[in-house]
N, C-alpha and C positions, 0 to 999 in steps of 0.2 A: 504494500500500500504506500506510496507517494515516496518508495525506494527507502523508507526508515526502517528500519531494524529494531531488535527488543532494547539494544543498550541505548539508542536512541529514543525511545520511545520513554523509556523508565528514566531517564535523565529529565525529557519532557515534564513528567509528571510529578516528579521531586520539582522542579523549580514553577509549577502551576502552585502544588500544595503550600511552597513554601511562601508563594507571592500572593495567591487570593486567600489561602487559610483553609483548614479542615473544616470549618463551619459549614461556609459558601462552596467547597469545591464538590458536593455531591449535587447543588442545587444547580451550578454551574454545569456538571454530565450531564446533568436531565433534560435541564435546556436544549444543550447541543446533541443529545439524542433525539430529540423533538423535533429540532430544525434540521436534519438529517433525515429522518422520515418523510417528512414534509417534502423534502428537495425530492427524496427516490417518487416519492407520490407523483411531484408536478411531473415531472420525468416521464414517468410511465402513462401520466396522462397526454402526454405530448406527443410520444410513439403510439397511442394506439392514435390517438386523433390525424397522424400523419396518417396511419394505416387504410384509416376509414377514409380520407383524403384518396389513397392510391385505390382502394375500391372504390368509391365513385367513378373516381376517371376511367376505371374497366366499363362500369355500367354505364357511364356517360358513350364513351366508345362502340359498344355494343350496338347501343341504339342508336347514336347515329350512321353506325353501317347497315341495321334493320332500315332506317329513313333513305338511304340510297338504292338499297336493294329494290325498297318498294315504288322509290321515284322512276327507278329500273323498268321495274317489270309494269308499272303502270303505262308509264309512255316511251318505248323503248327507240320511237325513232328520233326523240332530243338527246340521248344519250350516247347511240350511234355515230361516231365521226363522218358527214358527208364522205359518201366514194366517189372519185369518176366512176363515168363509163366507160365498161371497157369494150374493147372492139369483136367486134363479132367474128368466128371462125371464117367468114365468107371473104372478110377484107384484108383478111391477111395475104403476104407475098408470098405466100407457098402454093397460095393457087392457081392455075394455068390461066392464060389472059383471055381465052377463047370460053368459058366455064361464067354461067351466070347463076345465083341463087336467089333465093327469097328474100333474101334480105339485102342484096344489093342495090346499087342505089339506080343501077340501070332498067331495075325491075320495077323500084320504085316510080319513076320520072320524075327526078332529081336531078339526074345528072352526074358528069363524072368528077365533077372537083370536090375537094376534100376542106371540111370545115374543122379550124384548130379552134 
C-alpha cells in the first residue's frame, strides 16, 4: 500500500500517538475509517454509473441500427446508390455488323449514333 512497509508504518503511528495523544487518536481512526468508506463508496458508485453509461450507448446503438434497417427495408430505392445503365448484350462490339436485335436502335428508328 503506497510502497510503506510495517517499520514504516509503526514509526507513522508512534509519532500520530505521540503528536494528537491517546485520547483523540482512536476518535481520529474512526474518522479516517469513515472517510475511506465513503471515498470506496463514491468510487464504486462512479464505475457502475460509467457502466450503465457504456450500456446505454449499446442500447442507444442497437436501435439506431433497428431505425436504419427499417428506413431500409421501408423504402429501399432512397437507400440504393443510383446505377447507370448498363449497355445491352446487342450493342456491344462482339457482334457482327450485318446482325440486328431487339433492342437495337436500328430496330428501334432511332438511328445509329450513340448518346453519352
Amino acid at each position: 500500500m503506497f510502497g510503506i512497509g510495517m517499520p514504516e508504518m509503526i514509526l507513522i503511528l508512534a509519532i500520530a500517538l505521540i503528536v494528537i495523544g491517546p485520547k483523540k487518536l482512536p476518535d481520529l481512526a474512526k474518522s479516517l475509517g469513515r472517510a475511506m468508506n465513503e471515498f470506496k463508496k463514491a468510487t464504486r458508485e462512479i464505475k457502475e454509473s460509467i457502466d450503465v453509461d457504456g450500456d446505454l450507448k449499446d442500447v442507444k446503438q442497437s436501435f439506431d441500427d433497428l431505425n436504419a434497417d427499417l428506413r431500409d427495408s421501408i423504402n429501399p430505392l432512397k437507400s440504393d446508390p443510383v446505377k447507370p445503365p448498363t449497355e445491352s448484350p446487342a450493342s456491344s462490339d462482339d457482334e457482327p455488323p450485318g446482325s440486328a436485335s431487339e433492342t437495337s436502335p436500328e430496330s428501334t428508328g432511332e438511328g445509329t449514333t450513340k448518346h453519352e
